[in-house]
Residue, then its C-alpha position, 0 to 999 in steps of 0.5 A: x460449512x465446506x472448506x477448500x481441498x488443502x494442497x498434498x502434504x509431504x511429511x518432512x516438508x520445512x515451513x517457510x515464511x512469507x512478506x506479503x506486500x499488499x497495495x490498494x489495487x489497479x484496473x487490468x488495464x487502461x479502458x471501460x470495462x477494466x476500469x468498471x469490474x475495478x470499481x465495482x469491487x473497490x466500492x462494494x467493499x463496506x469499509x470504503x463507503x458505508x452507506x446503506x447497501x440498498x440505497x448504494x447499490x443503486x447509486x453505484x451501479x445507475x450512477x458511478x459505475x456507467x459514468x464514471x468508469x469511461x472518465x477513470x478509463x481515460x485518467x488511466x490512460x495518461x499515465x499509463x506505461x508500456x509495462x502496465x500501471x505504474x502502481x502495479x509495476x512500482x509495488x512489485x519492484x518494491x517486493x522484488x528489491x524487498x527480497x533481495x534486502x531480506x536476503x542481504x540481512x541474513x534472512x533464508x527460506x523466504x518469499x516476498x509476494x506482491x497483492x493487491x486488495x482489489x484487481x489482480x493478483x488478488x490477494x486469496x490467491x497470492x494467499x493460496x499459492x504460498x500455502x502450496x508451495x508451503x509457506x506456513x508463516x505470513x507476514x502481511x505488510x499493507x503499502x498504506x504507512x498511516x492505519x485507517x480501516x477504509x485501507x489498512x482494514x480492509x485488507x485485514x478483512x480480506x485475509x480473515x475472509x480467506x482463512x474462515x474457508x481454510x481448514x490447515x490457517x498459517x501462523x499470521x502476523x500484520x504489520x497495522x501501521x509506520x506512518x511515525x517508522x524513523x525508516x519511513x521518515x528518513x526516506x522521505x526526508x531524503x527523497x525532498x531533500x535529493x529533489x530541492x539540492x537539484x530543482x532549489x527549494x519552494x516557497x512552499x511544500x504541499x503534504x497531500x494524503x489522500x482523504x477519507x470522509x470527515x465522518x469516519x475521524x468522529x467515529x474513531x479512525x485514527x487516520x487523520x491523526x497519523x498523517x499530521x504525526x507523519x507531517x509533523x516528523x517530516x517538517x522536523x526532520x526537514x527543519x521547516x517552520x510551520x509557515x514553510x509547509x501545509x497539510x492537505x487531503x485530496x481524491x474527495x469523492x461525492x457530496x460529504x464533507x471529508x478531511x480538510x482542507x483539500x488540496x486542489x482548492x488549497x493550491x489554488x488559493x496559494x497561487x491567488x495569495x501570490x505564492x509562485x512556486x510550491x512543491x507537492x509530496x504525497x507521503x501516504x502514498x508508498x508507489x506513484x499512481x493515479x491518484x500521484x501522477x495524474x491527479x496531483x502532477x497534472x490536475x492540481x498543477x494546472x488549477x496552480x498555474x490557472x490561478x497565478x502559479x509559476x513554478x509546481x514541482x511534484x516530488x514522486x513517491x518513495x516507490x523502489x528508492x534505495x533508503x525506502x526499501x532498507x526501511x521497508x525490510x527493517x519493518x518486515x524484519x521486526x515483526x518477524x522477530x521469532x522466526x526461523x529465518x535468520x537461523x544459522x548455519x548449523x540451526x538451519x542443518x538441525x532443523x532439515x535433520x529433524x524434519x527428515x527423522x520426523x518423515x522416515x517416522x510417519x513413512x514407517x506408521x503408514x503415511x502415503x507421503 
């Protein structure tokens, strides 16, 4: 097996740590092609469809590939913004603010990078620029809050894929899950909260999370059951009745049968029940996207209105919002207890002191650098 060149090594170098925020991922931008190469590589991942490989790789690339990339191409020019895709530019505000609250905490010789699992900047290479510029401790903090092996996995995947061509591998940590977080819960409460004290409450509120195949819950993926937890927290911490709110799934793809019930369908019938106003919130989703903006806040509305609704409100994601971002950094910041980086003053002095007697040492056996 060949391993990658590791990047020139400087005796007396202090390691540095790392959060790395990674997110699903997003074409490079609004058309065809773009869209094809993005899902190309989303759906040839093993853990988001796991169908025979032959018999996939025929309907993927006969099928989905030349339909549905001009359908997705032009769902992504909707919502699409003069500083990119909104996921992008919502994740990487996320990881900029995240820094910045780090910071504020005591945390030194830190970096917080933005990945995305599919698209650009791909995660291998985020992975191999912090390791040049000697990043030795990574923390990697996955935008998906409830655990499920089609996201959370896959990006567990990846980082192991990356590391078995590395020959020097950084200390790792991840973060697997926060979808029961108090942080995570109090942000999203507060977001409802901040919207009804300005728009008046609904008669009902919608809890939609994406949607995973019904068969990957009988095989073991605790998915389904953490967005109920992270539904039932919220619905406490909002003190709402069971009747006052509904748990849907959305974004089904293909023929199978997956979580239920699903949003669109749900809306609809509230709307043919008489309900005339509900508010959508979508708490598996950390950035707004298309699946947010598009899907949710133009689809699913228009199928309310058509049957009856009057009034559909969309509450955005949590994105770059203050409470979400202190939660944030107060996850990264307990899964990195043990590190160095909120060492004080005269830690940190010793630590450079001793790094610098440890390069006179190797430069006087002999060392290039």
């Amino acid at each position: 097996m060949t391993f990658k060149k590791e990047p020139p090594y400087k005796h007396g170098a202090v390691g540095r740590t790392a959060v790395v925020l990674v997110n699903l991922g997003t074409p490079d931008a609004p058309t065809t092609s773009a869209v094809r190469r993005y899902l190309r590589e989303f759906l040839s991942d093993r853990r988001v469809v796991e169908i025979p490989r032959a018999v996939w790789w025929f309907i993927l690339n006969l099928i989905i590939l030349p339909f549905r990339s001009s359908q997705s191409a032009k769902k992504y020019a909707t919502i699409w913004t003069a500083e990119g895709s909104p996921l992008k530019v919502n994740t990487d505000a996320q990881a900029g603010k995240l820094i910045g609250a780090l910071e504020d905490r005591g945390h030194q010789d830190l970096t917080v990078a933005m990945a995305m699992r599919y698209g650009s900047p791909a995660l291998p290479d985020v992975l191999d620029k912090l390791k040049a510029d000697g990043h030795d401790r990574i923390l990697v903090l996955p935008a998906y809050p409830q655990y499920s092996g089609t996201t959370t996995g896959s990006i567990y995947d990846a980082v192991f894929k990356h590391y078995g061509s590395v020959r020097n591998i950084p200390e790792l940590r991840f973060v697997r899950n926060y979808h029961d977080d108090e942080g995570y819960i109090h942000a999203l409460r507060d977001s409802v909260l901040a919207h009804w004290d300005q728009h008046g409450r609904p008669e009902k509120l919608v809890l939609s999370f994406h949607g995973v195949p019904k068969r990957t819950l009988m095989l073991g993926d605790p998915y389904h059951c953490e967005c109920l937890k992270t539904a039932r927290l919220l619905a406490a911490a909002l003190r709402l009745k069971p009747e006052q709110y509904i748990v849907t799934f959305q974004s089904r793809f293909g023929k199978a049968e997956w979580l239920q019930p699903y949003t669109a369908p749900t809306v609809a019938q509230l709307a043919r029940d008489g309900v005339k106003r509900i508010d959508v919130l979508c708490p598996g989703f950390t950035s707004d996207c298309l699946e947010t903006l598009e899907e949710i806040s133009m689809e699913v509305r228009h199928d309310f209105e058509q049957n009856g609704g009057r009034e559909f409100h969309y509450i955005p994601c949590l994105n770059a919002s203050r409470k979400w971002i202190s939660a944030l950094a107060e996850i990264a910041e307990h899964h990195m207890i043990g590190w160095p980086t909120q060492a004080g003053p005269s830690e940190h002095d010793a630590r450079r002191k001793d790094a610098e007697v440890g390069r006179a040492a190797a430069l006087a056996r002999g060392a290039a650098d």
